[in-house]
C-alpha distance (Angstrom), angle and dihedral (degrees) to the residues before:
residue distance angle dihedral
X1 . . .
X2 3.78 . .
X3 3.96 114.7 .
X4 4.09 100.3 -163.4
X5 4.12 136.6 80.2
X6 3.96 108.1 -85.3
X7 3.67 121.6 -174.0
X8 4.41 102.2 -170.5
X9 3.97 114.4 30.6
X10 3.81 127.8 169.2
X11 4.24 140.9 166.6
X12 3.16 154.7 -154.1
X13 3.23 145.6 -177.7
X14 3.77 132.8 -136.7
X15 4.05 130.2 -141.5
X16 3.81 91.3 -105.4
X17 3.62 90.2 54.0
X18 3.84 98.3 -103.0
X19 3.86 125.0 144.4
X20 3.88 132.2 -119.4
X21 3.72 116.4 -162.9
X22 3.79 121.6 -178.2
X23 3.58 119.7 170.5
X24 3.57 147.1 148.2
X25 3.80 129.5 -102.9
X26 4.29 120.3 -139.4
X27 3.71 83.4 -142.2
X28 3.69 114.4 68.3
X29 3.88 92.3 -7.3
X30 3.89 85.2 -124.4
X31 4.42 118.2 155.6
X32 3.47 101.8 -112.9
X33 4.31 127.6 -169.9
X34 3.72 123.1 -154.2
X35 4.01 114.5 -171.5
X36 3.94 121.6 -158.5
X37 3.98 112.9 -163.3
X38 3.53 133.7 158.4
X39 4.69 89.7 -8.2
X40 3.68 89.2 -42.0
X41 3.77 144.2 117.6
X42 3.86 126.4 -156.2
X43 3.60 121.4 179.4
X44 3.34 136.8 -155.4
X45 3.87 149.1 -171.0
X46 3.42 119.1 -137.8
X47 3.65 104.3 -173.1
X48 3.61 99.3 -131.8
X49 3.41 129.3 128.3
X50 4.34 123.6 -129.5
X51 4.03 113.4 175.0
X52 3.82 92.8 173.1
X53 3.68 149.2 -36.3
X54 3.50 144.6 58.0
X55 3.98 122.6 9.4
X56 3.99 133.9 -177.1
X57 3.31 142.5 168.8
X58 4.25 131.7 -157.1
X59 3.70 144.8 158.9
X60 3.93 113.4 -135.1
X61 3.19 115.0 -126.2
X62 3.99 92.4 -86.7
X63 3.46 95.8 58.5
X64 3.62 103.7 -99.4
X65 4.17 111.0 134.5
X66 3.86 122.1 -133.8
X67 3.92 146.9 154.9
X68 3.51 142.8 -138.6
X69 4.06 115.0 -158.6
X70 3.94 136.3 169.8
X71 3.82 97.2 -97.6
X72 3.68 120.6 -159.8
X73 3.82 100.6 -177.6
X74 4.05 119.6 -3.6
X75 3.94 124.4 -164.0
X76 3.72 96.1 -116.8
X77 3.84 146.1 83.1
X78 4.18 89.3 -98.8
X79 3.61 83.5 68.6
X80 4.18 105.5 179.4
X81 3.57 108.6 0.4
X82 3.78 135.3 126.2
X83 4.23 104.9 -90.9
X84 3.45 143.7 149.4
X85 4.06 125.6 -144.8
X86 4.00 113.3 -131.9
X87 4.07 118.3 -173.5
X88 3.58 112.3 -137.5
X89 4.15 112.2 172.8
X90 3.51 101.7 -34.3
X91 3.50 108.9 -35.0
X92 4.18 125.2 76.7
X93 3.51 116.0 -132.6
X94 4.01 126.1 -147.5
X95 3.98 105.0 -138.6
X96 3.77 112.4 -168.6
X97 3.53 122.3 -118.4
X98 4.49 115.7 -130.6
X99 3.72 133.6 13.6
X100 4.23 92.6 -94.8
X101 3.82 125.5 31.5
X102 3.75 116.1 -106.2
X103 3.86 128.8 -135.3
X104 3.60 127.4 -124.6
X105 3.83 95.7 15.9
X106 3.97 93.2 154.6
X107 3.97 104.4 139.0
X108 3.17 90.3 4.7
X109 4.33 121.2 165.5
X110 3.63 121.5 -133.0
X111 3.78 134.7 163.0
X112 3.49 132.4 -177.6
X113 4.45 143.8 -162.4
X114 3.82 131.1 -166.3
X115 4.05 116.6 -144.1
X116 3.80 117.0 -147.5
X117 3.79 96.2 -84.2
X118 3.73 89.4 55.0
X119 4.09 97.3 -105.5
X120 3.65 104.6 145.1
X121 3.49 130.7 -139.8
X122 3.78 131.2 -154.5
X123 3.60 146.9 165.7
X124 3.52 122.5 -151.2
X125 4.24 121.6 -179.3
X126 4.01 130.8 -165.3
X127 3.14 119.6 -121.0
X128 4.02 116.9 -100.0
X129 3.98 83.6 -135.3
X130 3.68 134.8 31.0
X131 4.15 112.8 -166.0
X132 3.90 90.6 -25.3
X133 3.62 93.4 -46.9
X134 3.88 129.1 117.6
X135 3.85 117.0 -99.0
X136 4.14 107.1 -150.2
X137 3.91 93.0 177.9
X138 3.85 88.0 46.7
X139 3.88 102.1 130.6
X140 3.77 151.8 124.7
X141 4.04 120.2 -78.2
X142 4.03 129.6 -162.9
X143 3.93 104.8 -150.6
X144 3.59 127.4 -162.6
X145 4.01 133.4 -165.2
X146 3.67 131.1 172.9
X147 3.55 119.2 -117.0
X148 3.55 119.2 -61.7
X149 3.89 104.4 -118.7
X150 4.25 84.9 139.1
X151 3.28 136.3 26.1
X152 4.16 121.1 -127.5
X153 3.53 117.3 -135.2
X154 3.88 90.5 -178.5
X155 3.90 119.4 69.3
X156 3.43 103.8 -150.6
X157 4.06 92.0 60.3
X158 3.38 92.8 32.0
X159 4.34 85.5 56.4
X160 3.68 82.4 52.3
X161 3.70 92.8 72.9
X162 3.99 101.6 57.7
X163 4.20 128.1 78.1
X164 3.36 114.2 -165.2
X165 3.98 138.2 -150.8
X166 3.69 128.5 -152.1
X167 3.59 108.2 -137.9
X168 4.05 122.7 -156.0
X169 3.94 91.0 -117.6
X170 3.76 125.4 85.9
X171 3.53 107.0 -164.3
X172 3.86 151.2 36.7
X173 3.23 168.9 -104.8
X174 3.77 92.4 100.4
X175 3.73 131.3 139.3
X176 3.79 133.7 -148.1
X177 3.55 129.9 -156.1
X178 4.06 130.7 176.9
X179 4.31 113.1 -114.9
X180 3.72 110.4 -139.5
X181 3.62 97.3 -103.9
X182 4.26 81.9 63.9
X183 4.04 93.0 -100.3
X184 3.50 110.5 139.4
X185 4.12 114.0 -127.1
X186 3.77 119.2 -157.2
X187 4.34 126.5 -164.5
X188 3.62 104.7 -163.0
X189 4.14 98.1 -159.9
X190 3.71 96.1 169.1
X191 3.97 87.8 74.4
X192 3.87 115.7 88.6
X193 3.28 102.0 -100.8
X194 4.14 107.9 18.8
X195 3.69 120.0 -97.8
X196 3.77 129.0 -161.9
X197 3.35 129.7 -175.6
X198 4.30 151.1 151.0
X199 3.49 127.1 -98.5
X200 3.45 111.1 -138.7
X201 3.62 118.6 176.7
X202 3.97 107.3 -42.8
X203 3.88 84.1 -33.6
X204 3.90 119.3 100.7
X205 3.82 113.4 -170.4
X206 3.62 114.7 -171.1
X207 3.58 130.3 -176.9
X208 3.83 132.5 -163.7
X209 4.61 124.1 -89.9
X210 3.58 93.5 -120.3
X211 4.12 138.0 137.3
X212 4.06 91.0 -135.1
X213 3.72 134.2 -23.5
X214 4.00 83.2 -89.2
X215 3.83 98.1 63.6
X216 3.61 131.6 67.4
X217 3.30 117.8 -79.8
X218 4.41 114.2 -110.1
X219 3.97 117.0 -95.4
X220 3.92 118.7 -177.4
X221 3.55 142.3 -175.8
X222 3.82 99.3 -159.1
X223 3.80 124.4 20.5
X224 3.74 136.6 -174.2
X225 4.27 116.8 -170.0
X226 3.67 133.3 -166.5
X227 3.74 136.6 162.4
X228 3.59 122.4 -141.6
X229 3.73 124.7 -146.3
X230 3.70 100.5 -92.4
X231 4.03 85.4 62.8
X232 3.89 89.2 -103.2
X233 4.37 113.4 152.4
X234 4.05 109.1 -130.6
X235 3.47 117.4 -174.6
X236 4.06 127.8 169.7
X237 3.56 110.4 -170.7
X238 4.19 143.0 156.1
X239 3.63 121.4 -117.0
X240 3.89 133.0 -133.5
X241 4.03 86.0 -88.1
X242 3.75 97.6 43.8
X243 3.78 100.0 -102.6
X244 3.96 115.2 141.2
X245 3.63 119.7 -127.8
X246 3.71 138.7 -176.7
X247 4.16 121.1 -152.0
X248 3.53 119.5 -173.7
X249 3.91 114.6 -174.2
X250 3.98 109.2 -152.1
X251 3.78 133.2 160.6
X252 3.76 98.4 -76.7
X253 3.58 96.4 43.3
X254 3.85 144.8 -69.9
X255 3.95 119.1 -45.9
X256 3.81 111.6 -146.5
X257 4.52 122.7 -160.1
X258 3.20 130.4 -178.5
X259 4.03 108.4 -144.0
X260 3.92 101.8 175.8
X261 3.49 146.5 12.5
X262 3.79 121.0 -125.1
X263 3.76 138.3 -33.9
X264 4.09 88.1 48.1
X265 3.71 105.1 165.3
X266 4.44 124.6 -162.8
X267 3.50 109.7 -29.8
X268 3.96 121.2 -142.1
X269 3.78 131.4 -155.6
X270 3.43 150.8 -143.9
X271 4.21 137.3 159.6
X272 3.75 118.5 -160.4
X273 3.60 130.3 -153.4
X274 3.87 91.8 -79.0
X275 4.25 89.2 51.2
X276 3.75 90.3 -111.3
X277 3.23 109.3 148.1
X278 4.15 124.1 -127.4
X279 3.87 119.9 -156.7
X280 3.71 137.0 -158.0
X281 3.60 125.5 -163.2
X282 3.64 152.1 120.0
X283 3.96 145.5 -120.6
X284 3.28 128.9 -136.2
X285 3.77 104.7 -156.0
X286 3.64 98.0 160.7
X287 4.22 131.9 1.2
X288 3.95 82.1 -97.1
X289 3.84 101.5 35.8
X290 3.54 119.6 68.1
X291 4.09 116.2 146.0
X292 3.15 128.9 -175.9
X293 3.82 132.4 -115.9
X294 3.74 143.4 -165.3
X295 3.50 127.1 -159.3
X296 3.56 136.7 -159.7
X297 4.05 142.4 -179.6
X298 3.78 112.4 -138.6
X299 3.72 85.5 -176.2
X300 4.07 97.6 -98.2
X301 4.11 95.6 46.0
X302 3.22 152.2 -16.4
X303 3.42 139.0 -92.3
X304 3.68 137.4 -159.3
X305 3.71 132.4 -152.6
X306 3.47 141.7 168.2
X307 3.32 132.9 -95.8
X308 3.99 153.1 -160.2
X309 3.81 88.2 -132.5
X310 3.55 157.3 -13.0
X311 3.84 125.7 -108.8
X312 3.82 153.1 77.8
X313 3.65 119.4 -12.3
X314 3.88 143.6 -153.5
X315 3.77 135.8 -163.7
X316 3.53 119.6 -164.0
X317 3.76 127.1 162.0
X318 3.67 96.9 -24.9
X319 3.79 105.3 -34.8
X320 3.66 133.4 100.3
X321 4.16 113.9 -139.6
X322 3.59 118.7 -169.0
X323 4.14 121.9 -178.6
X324 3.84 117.2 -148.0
X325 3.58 146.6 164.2
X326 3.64 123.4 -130.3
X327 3.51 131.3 174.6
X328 3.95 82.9 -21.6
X329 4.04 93.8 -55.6
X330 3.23 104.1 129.0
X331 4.13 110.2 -143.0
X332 3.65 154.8 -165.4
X333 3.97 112.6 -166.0
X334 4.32 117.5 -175.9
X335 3.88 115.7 -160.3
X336 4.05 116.2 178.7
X337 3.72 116.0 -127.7
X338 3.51 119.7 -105.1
């Protein structure tokens, strides 16, 4: 798809079946977005710049594509502040992330959900440090927009659509994802052990990852989350010594696998329509020998196959998508589900 080095990359997929690429070139460290429609690829620069961190992509629930990245500098007057980028028509829009700007925002993390009606959700944190110096305010927000049925090219009224929550955590990685009765569920993996939890109101009630009250509660380096339409919590995720592990939170309690043995590297995730959950990751066997693996649930087991790459996936309407860079080709791969 893309023939150059790319350090962040993300997808998604629209309800026609067209794909969203947004990525980040090595050279120049710009955002770029690469469209495929109808066989074809546009591409696009976006002028913005990325040095490092998080990256995702999403279509809202009209169909209009977007991102939300860890920006270091951006090439606009909203110059470091939490925001996500929404493409309406032609043009990409930066939306602004919380009711009141926040200081020192470099590197910071933010995430962010849409419910059915198209309110979106978000959590944005300070950092603990700022240039090597102490951060007291650093700490972990709930944010809150009304739907988007138009986009705000002014900051102060677009500010005037968010509520925020303070949350009693400080720090990330953490993930948030939107139950089906529009409750927004958060896994806090940056904690040690994980945490996961409902927001309710202003009232965040977390529990501990753990088989049963008996066994040690779940601790990971990496983590990928998803919630399937029954309201269940799916995560896959590596621990401290590599192994990969799958939690699913139901009714009667969390269910805990263990799906590899050491040198586990980033896990990625999918559900399909079923809730079965899809994984992408890799091995490291050796310094030299790393393959790549997909797994998926077929409701009894699981099995493993190979695969060209490791990296975010997509299911839509029967087929699994999975973006990956090789060799610096950027690409998009489709597989139907059995």
């Amino acid at each position: 798809m893309v023939q150059a080095p790319t350090t962040e990359r993300a997808f998604a997929v629209g309800p026609s079946g067209e794909l969203h690429v947004f990525y980040v070139k090595t050279s120049g460290r710009q955002v770029h977005y690469a469209a495929k429609s109808g066989g074809m690829w546009a591409e696009s620069n976006l002028e913005l710049l990325s040095d490092w961190g998080y990256f995702e992509a999403f279509v809202d629930p009209t169909g209009r594509p977007g991102f939300v990245f860890d920006e270091d500098t951006i090439l606009s007057d909203w110059n470091e502040t939490p925001a996500f980028y929404l493409l309406d028509g032609n043009t990409f829009y930066q939306n602004v992330i919380g009711p009141v700007a926040h200081d020192h925002m470099h590197d910071h993390t933010v995430d962010i959900a849409f419910d059915s009606n198209g309110g979106v959700h978000a959590l944005i944190v300070n950092p603990v440090t700022f240039d090597g110096v102490s951060d007291p305010n650093s700490r972990l927000g709930y944010e809150r927009r009304t739907p988007l049925t138009n986009l705000i090219s002014d900051e102060t009224t677009e500010r005037m659509q968010w509520t925020e929550t303070v949350l009693p955590f400080a720090h990330g990685p953490f993930d948030i994802q939107v139950g089906p009765e529009g409750t927004p569920r958060i896994l806090i993996s940056a904690t040690d052990p994980m945490r996961y939890g409902m927001l309710v109101g202003s009232t965040l009630d977390t529990e501990l990852v753990q088989a049963s009250a008996q066994a040690a509660p779940e601790v990971a380096q990496w983590s990928a989350f998803a919630m399937d339409a029954a309201g269940n919590a799916h995560i896959a995720y590596t621990t401290p010594s590599r192994e990969m592990r799958y939690a699913k939170r139901t009714p009667s309690g969390w269910q805990v696998e263990r799906l590899s043995g050491r040198e586990a590297g980033r896990p990625w995730m999918a559900l399909d329509a079923s809730g079965r959950p899809h994984i992408s990751f890799f091995l490291c066997e050796t310094t030299t020998n790393c393959p790549k693996y997909v797994l998926r649930h077929t409701g009894s087991s699981w099995v493993r196959s190979v695969a060209p790459g490791a990296g975010p996936l997509r299911i839509h309407n029967g087929t699994l998508y999975m973006l990956y860079d090789a060799s610096d080709v950027l690409t998009v791969t489709s597989t139907p589900l059995p």
